[in-house]
N, C-alpha and C positions, 0 to 999 in steps of 0.2 A: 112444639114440633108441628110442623103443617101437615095438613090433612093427607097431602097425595105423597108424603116422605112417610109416612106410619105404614099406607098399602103395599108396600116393599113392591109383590110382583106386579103393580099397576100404575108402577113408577115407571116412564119411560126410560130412563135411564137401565133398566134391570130388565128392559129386552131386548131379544135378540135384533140385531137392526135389521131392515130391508129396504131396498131403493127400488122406483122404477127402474124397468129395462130401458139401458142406454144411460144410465147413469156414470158419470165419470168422476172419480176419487183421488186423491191422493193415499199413496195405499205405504204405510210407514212399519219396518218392520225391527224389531229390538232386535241386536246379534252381537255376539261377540268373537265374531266367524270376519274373519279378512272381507269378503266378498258376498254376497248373496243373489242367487237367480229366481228371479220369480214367475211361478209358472199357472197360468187360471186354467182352469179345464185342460190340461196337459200341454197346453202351447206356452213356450217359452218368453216372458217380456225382456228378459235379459238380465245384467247381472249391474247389480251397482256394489259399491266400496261401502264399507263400514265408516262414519263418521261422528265421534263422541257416541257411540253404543246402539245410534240409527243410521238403517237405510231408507232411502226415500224413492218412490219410484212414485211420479207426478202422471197427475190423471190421467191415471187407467181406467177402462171400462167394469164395472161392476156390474154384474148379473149374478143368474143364477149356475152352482156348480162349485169347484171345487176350485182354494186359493193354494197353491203351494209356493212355501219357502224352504229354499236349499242353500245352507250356507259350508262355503269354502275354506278351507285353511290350508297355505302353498298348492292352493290349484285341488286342492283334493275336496271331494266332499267329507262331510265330516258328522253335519245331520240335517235333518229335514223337520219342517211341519206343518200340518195341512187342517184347514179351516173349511166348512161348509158352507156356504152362500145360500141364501134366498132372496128371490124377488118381491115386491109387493105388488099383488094379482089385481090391478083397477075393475073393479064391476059396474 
């Protein structure tokens, strides 16, 4: 086994991600909800359609704050959930 797969928390893989500010994502979200709106810091980016079990909503901006996803079933909401964001602070 390699060295930096034994350090478990010191595996990039097994943290939390960060981008600079002004970072732009493809921001892909699992559902099995009709529809989903995606909202960062409470503004709304809009809603896209369920396709094979993802939504995809192309580079949008990533910062820091809060990602919410709200998915629809005939127009209704049905449930939500919400992820935290961080930036990576350049010194």
């Amino acid at each position: 086994m390699r060295d930096d797969v034994q350090r478990g928390a010191e595996n990039p893989h097994h943290r939390p991600r960060t981008y600079p500010a002004g970072t732009k994502k493809t921001i892909y979200v699992t559902a099995n909800c009709e529809a989903v709106e995606l909202f960062v810091n409470g503004k709304s980016l809009g809603q896209g359609k369920q396709s094979n079990r993802y939504v995809c909503f192309s580079k949008r901006g990533v910062g820091a704050g809060e990602i919410k996803a709200m998915g629809y079933i005939s127009g209704k909401a049905v449930t939500a959930q919400t992820l935290r964001t961080a930036v990576l602070r350049w010194s």
